[in-house]
C-alpha positions as CSV (number, residue, x, y, z in Angstrom):
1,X,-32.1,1.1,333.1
2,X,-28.7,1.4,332.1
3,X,-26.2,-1.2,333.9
4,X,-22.6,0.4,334.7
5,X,-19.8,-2.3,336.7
6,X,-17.9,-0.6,339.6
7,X,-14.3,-2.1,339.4
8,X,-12.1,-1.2,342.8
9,X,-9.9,-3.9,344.1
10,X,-9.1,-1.6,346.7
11,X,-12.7,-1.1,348.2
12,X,-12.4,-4.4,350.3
13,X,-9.3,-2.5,351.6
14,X,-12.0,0.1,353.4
15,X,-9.5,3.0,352.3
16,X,-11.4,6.5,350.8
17,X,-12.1,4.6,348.0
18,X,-14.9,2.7,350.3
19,X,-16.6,6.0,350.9
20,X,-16.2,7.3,347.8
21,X,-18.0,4.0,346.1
22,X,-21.0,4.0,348.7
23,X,-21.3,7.5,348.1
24,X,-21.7,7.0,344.4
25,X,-23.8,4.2,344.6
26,X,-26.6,6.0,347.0
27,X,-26.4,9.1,344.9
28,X,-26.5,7.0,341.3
29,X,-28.8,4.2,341.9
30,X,-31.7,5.2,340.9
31,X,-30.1,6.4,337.2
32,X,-28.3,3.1,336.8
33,X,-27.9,-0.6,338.0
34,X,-24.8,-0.9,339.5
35,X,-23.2,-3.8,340.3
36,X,-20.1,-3.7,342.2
37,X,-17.4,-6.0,341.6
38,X,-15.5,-6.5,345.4
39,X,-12.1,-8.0,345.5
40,X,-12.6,-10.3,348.6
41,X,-13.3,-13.8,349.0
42,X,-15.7,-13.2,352.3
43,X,-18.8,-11.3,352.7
44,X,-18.2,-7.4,353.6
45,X,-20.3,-3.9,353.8
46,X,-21.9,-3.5,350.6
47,X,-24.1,-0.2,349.7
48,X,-27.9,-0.9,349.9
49,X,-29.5,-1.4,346.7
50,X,-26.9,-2.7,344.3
51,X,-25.7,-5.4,342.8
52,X,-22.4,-7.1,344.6
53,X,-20.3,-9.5,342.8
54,X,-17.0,-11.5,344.5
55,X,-14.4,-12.3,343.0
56,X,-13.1,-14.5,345.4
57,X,-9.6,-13.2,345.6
58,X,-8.9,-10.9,348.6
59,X,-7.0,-8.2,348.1
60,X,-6.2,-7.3,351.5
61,X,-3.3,-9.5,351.2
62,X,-1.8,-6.9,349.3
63,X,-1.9,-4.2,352.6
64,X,1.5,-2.6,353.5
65,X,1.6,-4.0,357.2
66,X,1.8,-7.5,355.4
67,X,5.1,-6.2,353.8
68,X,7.1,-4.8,356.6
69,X,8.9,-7.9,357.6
70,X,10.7,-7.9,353.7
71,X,12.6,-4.2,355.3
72,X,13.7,-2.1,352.6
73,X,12.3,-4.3,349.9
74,X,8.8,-4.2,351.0
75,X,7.3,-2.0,348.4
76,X,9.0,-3.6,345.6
77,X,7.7,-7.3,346.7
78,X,4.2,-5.4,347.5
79,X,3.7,-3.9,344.2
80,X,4.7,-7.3,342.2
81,X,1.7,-9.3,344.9
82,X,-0.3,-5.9,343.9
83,X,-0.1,-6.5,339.7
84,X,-0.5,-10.2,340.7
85,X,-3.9,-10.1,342.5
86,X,-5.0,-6.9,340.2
87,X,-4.7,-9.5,337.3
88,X,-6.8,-12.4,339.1
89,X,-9.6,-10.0,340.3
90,X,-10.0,-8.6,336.6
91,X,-9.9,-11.7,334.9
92,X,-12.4,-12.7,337.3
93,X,-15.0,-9.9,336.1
94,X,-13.8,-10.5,332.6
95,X,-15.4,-14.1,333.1
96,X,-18.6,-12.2,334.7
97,X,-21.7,-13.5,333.4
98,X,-23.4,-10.1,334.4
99,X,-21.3,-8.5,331.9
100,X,-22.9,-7.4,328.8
101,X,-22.2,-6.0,325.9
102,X,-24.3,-2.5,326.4
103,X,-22.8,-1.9,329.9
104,X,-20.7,1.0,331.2
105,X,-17.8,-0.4,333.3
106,X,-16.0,2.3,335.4
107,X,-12.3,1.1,336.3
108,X,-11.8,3.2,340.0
109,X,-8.6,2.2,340.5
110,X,-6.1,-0.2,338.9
111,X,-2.7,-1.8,338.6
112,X,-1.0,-1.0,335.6
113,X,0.3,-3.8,334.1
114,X,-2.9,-6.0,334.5
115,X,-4.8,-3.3,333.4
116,X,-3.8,-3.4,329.8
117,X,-4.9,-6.9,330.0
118,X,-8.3,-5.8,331.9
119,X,-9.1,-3.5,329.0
120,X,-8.3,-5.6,326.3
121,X,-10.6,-8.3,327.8
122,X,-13.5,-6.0,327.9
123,X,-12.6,-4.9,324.1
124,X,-13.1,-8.8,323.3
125,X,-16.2,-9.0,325.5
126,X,-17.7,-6.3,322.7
127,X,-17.7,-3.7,325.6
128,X,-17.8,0.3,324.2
129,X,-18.4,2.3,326.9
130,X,-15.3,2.0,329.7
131,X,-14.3,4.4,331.9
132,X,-10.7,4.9,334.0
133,X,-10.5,7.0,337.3
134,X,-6.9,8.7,337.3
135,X,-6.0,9.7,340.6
136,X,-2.2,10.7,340.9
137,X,-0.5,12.5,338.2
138,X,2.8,12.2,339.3
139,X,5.1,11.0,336.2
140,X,8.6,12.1,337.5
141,X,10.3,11.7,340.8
142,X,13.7,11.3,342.3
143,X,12.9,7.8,342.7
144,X,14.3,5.8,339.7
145,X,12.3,2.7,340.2
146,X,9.3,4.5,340.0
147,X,10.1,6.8,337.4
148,X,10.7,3.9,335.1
149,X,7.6,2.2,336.4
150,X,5.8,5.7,335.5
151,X,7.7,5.4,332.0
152,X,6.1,2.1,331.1
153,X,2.7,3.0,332.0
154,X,3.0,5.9,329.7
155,X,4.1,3.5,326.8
156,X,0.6,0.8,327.8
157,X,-1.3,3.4,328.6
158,X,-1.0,5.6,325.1
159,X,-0.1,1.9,322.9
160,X,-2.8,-0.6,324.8
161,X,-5.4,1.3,326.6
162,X,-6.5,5.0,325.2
163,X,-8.0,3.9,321.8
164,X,-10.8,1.8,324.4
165,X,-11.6,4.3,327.0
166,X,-14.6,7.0,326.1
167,X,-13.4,9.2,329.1
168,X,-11.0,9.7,332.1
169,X,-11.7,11.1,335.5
170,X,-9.5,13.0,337.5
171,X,-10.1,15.4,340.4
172,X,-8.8,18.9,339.7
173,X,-7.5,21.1,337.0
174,X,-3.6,20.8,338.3
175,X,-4.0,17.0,337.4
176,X,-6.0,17.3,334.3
177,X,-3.3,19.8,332.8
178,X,-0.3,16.7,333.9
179,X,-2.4,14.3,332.3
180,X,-2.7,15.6,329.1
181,X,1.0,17.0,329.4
182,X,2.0,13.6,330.0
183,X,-0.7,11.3,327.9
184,X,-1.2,11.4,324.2
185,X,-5.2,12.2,325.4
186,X,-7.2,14.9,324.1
187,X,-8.7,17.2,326.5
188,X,-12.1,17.2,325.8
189,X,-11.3,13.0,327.3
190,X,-10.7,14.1,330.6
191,X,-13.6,15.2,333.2
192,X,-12.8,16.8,336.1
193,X,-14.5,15.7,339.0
194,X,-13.3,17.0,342.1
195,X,-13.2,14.8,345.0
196,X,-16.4,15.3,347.0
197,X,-16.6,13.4,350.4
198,X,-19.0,12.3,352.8
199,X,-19.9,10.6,355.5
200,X,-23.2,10.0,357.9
201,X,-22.0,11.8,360.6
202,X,-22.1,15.9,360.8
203,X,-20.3,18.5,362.4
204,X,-20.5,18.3,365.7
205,X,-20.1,22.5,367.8
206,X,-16.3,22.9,368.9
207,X,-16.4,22.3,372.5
208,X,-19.0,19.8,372.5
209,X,-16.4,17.8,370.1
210,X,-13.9,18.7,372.9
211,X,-15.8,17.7,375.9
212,X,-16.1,13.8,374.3
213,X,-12.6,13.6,373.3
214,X,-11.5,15.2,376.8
215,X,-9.7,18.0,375.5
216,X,-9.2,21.8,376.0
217,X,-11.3,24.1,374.6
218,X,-9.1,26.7,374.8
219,X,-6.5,25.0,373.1
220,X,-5.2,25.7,369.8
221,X,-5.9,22.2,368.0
222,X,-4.0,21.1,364.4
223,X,-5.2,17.9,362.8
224,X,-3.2,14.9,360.8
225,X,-5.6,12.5,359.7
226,X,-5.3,9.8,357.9
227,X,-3.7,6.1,356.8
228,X,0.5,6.6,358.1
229,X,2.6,6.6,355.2
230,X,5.8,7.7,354.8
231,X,5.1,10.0,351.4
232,X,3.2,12.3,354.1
233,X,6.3,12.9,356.3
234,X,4.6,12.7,359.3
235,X,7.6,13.5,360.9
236,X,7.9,16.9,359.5
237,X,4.5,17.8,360.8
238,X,5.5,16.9,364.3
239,X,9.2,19.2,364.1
240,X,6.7,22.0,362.9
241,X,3.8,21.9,365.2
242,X,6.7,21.2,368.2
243,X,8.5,24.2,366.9
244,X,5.4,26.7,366.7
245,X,5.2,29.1,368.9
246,X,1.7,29.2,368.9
247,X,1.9,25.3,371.1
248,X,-0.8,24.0,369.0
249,X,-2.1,20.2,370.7
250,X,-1.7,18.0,367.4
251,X,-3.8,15.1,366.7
252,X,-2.5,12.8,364.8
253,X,-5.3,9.9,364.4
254,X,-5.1,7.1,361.6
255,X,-3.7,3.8,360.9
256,X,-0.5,2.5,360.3
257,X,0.9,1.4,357.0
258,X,4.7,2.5,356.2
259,X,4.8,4.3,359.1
260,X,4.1,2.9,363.0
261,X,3.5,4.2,365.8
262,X,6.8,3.7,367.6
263,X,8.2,5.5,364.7
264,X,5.8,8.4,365.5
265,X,6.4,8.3,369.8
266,X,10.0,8.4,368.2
267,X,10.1,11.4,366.6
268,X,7.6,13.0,369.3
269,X,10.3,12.6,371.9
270,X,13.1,13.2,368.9
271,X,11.4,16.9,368.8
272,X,10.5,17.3,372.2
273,X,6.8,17.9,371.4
274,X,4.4,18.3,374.4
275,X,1.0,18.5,373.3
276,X,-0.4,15.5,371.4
277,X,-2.9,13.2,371.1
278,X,-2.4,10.0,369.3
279,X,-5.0,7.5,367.7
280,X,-3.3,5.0,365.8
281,X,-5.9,2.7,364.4
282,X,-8.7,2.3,362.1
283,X,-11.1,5.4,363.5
284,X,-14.8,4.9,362.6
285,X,-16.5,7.9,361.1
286,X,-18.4,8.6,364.2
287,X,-15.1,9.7,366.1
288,X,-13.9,10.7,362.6
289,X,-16.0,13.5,362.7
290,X,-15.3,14.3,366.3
291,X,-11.6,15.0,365.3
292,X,-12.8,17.1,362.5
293,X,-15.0,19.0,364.5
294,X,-12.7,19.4,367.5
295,X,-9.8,20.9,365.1
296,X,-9.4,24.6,364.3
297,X,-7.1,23.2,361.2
298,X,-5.6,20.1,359.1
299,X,-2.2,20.2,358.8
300,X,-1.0,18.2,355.6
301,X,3.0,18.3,355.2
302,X,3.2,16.0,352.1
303,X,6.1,15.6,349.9
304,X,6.4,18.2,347.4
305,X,6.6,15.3,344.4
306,X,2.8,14.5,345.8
307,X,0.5,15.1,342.6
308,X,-3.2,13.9,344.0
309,X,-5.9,15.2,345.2
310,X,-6.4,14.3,349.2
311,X,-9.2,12.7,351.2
312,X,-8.8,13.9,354.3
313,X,-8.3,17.0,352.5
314,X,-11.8,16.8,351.1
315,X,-13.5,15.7,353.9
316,X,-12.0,19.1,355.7
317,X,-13.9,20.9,353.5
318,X,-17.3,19.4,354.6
319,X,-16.5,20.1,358.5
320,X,-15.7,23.5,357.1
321,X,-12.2,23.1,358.1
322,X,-9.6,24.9,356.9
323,X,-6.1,23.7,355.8
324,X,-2.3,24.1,355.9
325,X,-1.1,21.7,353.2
326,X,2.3,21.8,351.1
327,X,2.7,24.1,348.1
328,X,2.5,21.2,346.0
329,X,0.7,19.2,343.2
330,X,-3.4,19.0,343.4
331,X,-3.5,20.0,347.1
332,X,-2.0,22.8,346.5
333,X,-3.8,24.2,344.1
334,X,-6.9,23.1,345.3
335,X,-6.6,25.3,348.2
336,X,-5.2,27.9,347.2
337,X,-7.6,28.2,344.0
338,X,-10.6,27.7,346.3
339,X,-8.9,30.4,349.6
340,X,-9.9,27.5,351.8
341,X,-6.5,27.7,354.2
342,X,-2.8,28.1,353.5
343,X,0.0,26.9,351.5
344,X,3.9,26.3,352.6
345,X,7.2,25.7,351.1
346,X,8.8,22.6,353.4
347,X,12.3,23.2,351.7
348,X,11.7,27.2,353.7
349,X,13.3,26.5,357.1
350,X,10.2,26.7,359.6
351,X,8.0,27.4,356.7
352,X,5.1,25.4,358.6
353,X,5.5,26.0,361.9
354,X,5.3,30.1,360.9
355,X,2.1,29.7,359.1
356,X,0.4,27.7,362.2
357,X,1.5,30.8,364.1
358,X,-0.1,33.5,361.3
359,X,-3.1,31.0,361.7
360,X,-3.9,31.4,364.6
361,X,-2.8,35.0,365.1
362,X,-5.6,35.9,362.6
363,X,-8.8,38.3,363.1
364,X,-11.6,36.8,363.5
365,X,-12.7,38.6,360.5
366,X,-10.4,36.3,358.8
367,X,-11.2,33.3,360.0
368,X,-14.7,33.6,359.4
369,X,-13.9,34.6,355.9
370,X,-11.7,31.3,355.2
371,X,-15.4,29.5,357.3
372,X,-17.6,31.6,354.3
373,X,-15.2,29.8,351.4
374,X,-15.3,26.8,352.9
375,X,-18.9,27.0,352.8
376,X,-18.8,27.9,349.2
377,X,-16.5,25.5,348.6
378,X,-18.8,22.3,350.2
379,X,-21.4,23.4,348.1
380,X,-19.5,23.4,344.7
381,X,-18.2,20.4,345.2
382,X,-20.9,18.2,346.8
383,X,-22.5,15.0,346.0
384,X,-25.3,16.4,343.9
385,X,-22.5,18.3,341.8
386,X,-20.2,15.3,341.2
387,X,-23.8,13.4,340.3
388,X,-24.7,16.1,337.4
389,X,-21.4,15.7,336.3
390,X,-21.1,12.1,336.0
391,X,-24.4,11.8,334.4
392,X,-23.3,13.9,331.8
393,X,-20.1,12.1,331.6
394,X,-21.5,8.5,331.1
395,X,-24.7,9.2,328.9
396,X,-22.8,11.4,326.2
């Protein structure tokens, strides 16, 4: 059997990545002997039947909340820590003595600078067969610092790491196209392997979701779920569900990074929103899928230089959930492409807030229609497909 490395500093972190990489495992193990490579320096949740190797550096450290005391400089000091620990975890696994010359090793996600080091290594170490997960394609942005940080990965990534990959996995045609706009790849490189999510727990029927959580059942319920970053401007999605005239209860359930939750109650009483629930923490996937179930739609208000696919975006689509997401990047394609909700334009003056109202003004004939493309939509891009695909990827 075939051995392939899992390499994800940020699965200690218990982000989407941690689903994503239990998910693989259970629906890969029995094609391959996976060993997963954990960035932590203490025992944590490992998927059953694989092979766990720690690298003793813990990579938690690197979480925003450990940043905000630095103010305005936090990101910059945070992404320096970031390349930093990045470099000790992979020259860890470098040193692996279960790393062979015949293996696959899957990068899942990286830091760029180390990661021209990571590849090399593996080059030395006689490895072929490496594979990198691309998950943003955003390459400009009003931001200087990053655009220049986005600017020298080009330069590693085309000079010091393309001649030793054999493939590159992204998760929708809108970032596939950027890739290859912006990459001196060829396209028959890059799979596309859109983000299929999953967790143990089901939907759960509308009011029954609403009678544990102690709401309405005839309210009008909009979801925001997910880690609180500022790149999602949460505060926009609070102006437009307060401004709706359709009163919509928000949830907005996740835990804080760049954004806290006495920034949040600040702009809640900023835009005089009434109708709220918030859950700011880590939510296990039991009451994850409580919120999903309870909602009638996710409401994602990201920035429009936002150029990856989303989780809680995916994980909408197995709840059958439909979505009201910017007009933007991956997302927006994505749902459009796929007629599983609505876009918006956050630069049109109530653009959001008049969409939730065309939402749920709708016929019932079209909301069961968006429920039938969701449905369509779960099944293309499920587990099993993601499995077929990845098989076909890694044994070419």
């Amino acid at each position: 059997m075939k051995r392939i490395h899992l390499v994800s500093a940020m699965y200690a972190s218990k982000g989407h990545g941690f689903e994503y990489i239990r998910n693989f495992c259970e629906n890969l193990r029995d094609e391959y002997e996976i060993v997963l490579h954990v960035a932590s320096d203490k025992e944590i949740e490992i998927p059953k039947n694989i092979k766990v190797q720690y690298a003793g550096v813990d990579y938690r450290k690197t979480d925003a909340e450990n940043f905000v005391k630095y103010g305005f400089a936090s990101k910059y000091i945070r992404a320096l820590v970031k390349q930093y620990m990045s470099y000790r975890y992979y020259k860890r696994i470098v040193n692996s003595e279960t790393l062979k010359r015949e293996d696959l090793v899957y990068v899942m996600d990286y830091d760029v600078f180390p990661l021209s080091f990571f590849i090399k290594s593996l080059e030395n170490r006689g490895i072929s067969r490496t594979f990198l997960w691309v998950h943003n394609a955003k390459f400009q942005s009003k931001d200087i610092l990053y655009s220049f940080y986005k600017s020298v990965f080009k330069f590693i990534f085309n000079k010091r790491i393309l001649k030793n990959i054999s493939g590159v996995v992204v998760n929708g045609e809108y970032i596939k196209r950027e890739i290859i706009k912006n990459l001196k790849i060829a396209e028959n490189k890059v799979k596309v392997i859109q983000y299929p999510s999953e967790i143990p727990f089901g939907i759960v029927p509308k009011k029954e979701a609403r009678k544990v959580l102690g709401l309405d059942v005839r309210d009008n319920v909009v979801l925001f779920f997910g880690m609180l970053r500022k790149d999602k401007r949460i505060e926009f999605t609070i102006e437009s569900v307060a401004k709706a005239k359709s009163a919509p209860l928000l949830i907005i359930a996740g835990s804080e990074a760049s954004v806290k939750k006495e920034d949040i109650q600040e702009w809640i009483e900023k835009h005089q929103l009434k109708n709220y629930v918030l859950d700011i923490d880590y939510i296990l996937e039991e009451k994850m899928a409580l919120y999903y179930s309870c909602s009638d739609l996710l409401l994602l208000t990201y920035e429009l230089e936002s150029s990856s696919q989303s989780g809680p975006l995916s994980l909408a689509r197995e709840f059958e959930l439909p979505a009201l997401v910017t007009n933007t990047g991956e997302i927006g394609r994505y749902v459009v492409d796929n007629n599983v909700g609505f876009t918006a334009d956050p630069k049109k003056k109530e653009g959001f807030s008049q969409k939730l109202d065309a939402f749920f003004e709708a016929s019932y004939k079209d909301q069961e229609a968006l429920r039938a493309n969701l449905k369509l939509a779960k099944e293309r891009f499920s587990w099993k497909s993601a499995k077929a695909k990845y098989l076909k990827l890694f044994n070419v």
